[in-house]
N, C-alpha and C positions, 0 to 999 in steps of 0.2 A: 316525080322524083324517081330516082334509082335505087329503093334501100334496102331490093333484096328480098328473098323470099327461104321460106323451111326456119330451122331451128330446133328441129325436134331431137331429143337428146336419141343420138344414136350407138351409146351404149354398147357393146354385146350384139351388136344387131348380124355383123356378119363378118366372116373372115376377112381380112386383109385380100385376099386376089378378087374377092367377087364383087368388088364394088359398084364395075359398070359396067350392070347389068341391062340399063334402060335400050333400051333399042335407040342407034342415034337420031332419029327421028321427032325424039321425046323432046327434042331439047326447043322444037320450033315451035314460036308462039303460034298462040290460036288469035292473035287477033285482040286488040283492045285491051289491053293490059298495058302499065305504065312501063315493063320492062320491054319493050318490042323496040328493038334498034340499039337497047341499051346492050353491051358486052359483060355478060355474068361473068363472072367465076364462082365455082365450086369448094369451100372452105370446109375446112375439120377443124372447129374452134374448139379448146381442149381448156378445162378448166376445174379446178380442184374433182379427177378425176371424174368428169362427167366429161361426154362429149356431145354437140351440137354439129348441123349438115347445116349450113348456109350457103345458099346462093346470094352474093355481092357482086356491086357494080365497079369493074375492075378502073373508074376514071371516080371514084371516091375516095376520099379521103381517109387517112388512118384516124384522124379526129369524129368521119363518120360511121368507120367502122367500130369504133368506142360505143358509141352510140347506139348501134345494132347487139353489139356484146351486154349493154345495159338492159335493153331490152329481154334477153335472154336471161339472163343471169341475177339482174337485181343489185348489180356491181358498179355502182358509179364510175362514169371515164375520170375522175379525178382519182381512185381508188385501184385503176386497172393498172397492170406492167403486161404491156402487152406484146412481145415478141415471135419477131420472126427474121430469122440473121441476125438477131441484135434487137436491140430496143425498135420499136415500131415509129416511126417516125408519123407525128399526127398530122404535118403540113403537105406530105405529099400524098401522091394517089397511091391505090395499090398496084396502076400499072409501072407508075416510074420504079417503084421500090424491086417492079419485078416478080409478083403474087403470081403463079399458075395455078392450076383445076390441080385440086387435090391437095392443096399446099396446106398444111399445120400451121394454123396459129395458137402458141400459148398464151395463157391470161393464168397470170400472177397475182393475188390481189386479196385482199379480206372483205366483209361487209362491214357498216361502219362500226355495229357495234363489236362484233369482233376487234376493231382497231383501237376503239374507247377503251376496252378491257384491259388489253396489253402494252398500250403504247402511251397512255399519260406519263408513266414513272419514265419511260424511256426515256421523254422528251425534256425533262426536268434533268435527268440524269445527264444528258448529252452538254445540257446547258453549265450545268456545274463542271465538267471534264474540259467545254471550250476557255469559264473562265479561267481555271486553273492554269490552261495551258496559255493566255494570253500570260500570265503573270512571270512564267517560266523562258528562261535563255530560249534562243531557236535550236530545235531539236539538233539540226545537224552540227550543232557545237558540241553537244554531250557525250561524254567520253563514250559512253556505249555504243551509238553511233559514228564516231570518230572513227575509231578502229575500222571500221567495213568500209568508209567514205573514202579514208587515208589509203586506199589501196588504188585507186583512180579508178576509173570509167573501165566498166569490163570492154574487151576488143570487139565483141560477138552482140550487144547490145544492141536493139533495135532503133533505125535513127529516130529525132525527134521534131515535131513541125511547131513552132514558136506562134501563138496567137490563134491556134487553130483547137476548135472541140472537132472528133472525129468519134464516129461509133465505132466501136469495137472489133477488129480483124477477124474473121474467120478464123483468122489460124491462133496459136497462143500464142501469148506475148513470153519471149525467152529472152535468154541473157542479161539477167538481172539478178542481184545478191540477193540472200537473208541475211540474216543477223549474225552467224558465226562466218561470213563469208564465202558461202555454198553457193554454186550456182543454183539460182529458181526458176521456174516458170510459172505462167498462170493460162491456165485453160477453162474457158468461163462455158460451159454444161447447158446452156439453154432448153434445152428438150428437159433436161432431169431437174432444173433448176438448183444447179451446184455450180461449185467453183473448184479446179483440181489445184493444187498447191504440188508441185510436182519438182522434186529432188534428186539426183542421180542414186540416192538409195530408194524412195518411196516415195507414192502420189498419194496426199491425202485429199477425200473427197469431201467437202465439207457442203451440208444445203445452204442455200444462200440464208434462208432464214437464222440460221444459227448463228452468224455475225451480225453483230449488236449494234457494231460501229464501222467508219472506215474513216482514221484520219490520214493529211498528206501535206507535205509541207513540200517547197522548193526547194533543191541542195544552193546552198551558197555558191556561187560562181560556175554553177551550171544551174543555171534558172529552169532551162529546158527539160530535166529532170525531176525528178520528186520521189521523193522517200515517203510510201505509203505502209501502215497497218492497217490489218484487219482484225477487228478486237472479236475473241472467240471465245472467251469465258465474261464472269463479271465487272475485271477491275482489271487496269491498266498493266497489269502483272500477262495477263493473256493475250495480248498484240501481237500478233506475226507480222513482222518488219520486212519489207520488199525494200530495195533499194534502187534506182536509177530506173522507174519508171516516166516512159516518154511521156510529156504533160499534155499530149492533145486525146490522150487516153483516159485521165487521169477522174473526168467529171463522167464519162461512157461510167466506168466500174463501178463509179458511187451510184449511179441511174440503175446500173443493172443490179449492182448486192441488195442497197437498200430499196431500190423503188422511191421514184421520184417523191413520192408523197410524203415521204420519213423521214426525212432529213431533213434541216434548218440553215 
């Protein structure tokens, strides 16, 4: 197999320019080793500030690269968010995705029982706010909402693809309301793991951890939209309301804020 070799946390170990230092000669097998003819790449796997040197087989899978992360780390691949441009896609290789020598991958992630600790009450909580919400009119009826809806479709709004999940743009996603009718943006921080909420007076940078929740519903007669919050305090009082987000965005955001694993 191809699964790669090092993993030694590399910490502190050397400045940023002096990396490669090996003479290029280092890199040719000696013979008899599973990797001979396999195509490494060179990884800086980054993970609750520790860092790891892996050599990966650049025609494996992100699902095998989980796999190599667990090894290291002690991190279940059901328990990892593992990014690079976006959420890591586990079905394809690391060459389709596009991985080079050197390339950052972060790992997001708790151990389990870090997760037991904090996330039972979440998960009871999350359940009680969906049934409430099942009980209650559709959001985009309510007058609070009304008002920012009633104003139409901003001009500057990013188009939207009907049926389709897409990861996450590189760029932010712009031309979208809040709630007093300001134009928003959202700029998703992957390296810091933040999410900026960016306003023509102020960018608030919020960690991903610190949102609790993210609900989303579809505007009435623009399907292809959705009015999502991001719940930032305890209670339905703390929602920062996005308006006329493109729906093939809409599951990326939830993947990336909460981590596939957290949510129901």
């Amino acid at each position: 197999g191809c699964g790669g070799e090092g993993g030694s946390p590399a910490a502190g170990r050397s400045p940023e320019g002096e990396e490669r230092r090996d003479p290029p000669q280092a890199s040719v097998s000696n013979g008899g080793d599973a990797e001979s003819g396999k195509e490494l790449v060179e990884l800086k796997v980054i993970w609750n500030k520790n860092k790891y040197d892996v050599k990966f087989c650049l025609d494996s899978t992100g699902a095998e690269l989980k796999q190599k992360i667990h090894s290291l780390t002690g991190l279940p691949p059901a328990m990892q968010k593992v990014m690079f441009k976006g959420l890591l896609p586990e079905e394809k290789t690391l060459r389709e995705i596009k991985v080079t020598n050197g390339a950052k991958i972060m790992v997001v992630g708790s151990t389990i029982n870090d997760v037991l600790a904090v996330n039972t009450p979440k998960e009871a909580a999350q359940q009680e706010v969906k049934a409430e919400e099942n009980k209650k009119e559709p959001l985009c009826r309510q007058k609070q909402h009304r008002k920012v809806l009633d104003k139409g479709k901003p001009d500057d709004v990013m188009p939207s693809v009907k049926g389709v999940q897409e990861r996450l743009p590189t760029v932010p996603l712009s031309g979208m309301y809040n709630k007093s009718g300001g134009k928003v943006r959202l700029t998703f921080k992957l390296e810091q793991d933040q999410l900026w909420i960016g306003t023509k007076e102020r960018t608030e940078k919020l960690p991903m951890g610190s949102i609790k929740n993210v609900v989303s519903e579809p505007i009435e007669g623009h399907e292809d939209y959705h009015m999502m919050a991001f719940q930032l305090g305890p209670t339905e009082a703390s929602y920062y309301w996005v308006y006329w987000v493109p729906t093939q965005y809409v599951d990326a955001i939830k993947d990336t804020v909460l981590g596939k694993w957290q949510y129901f």
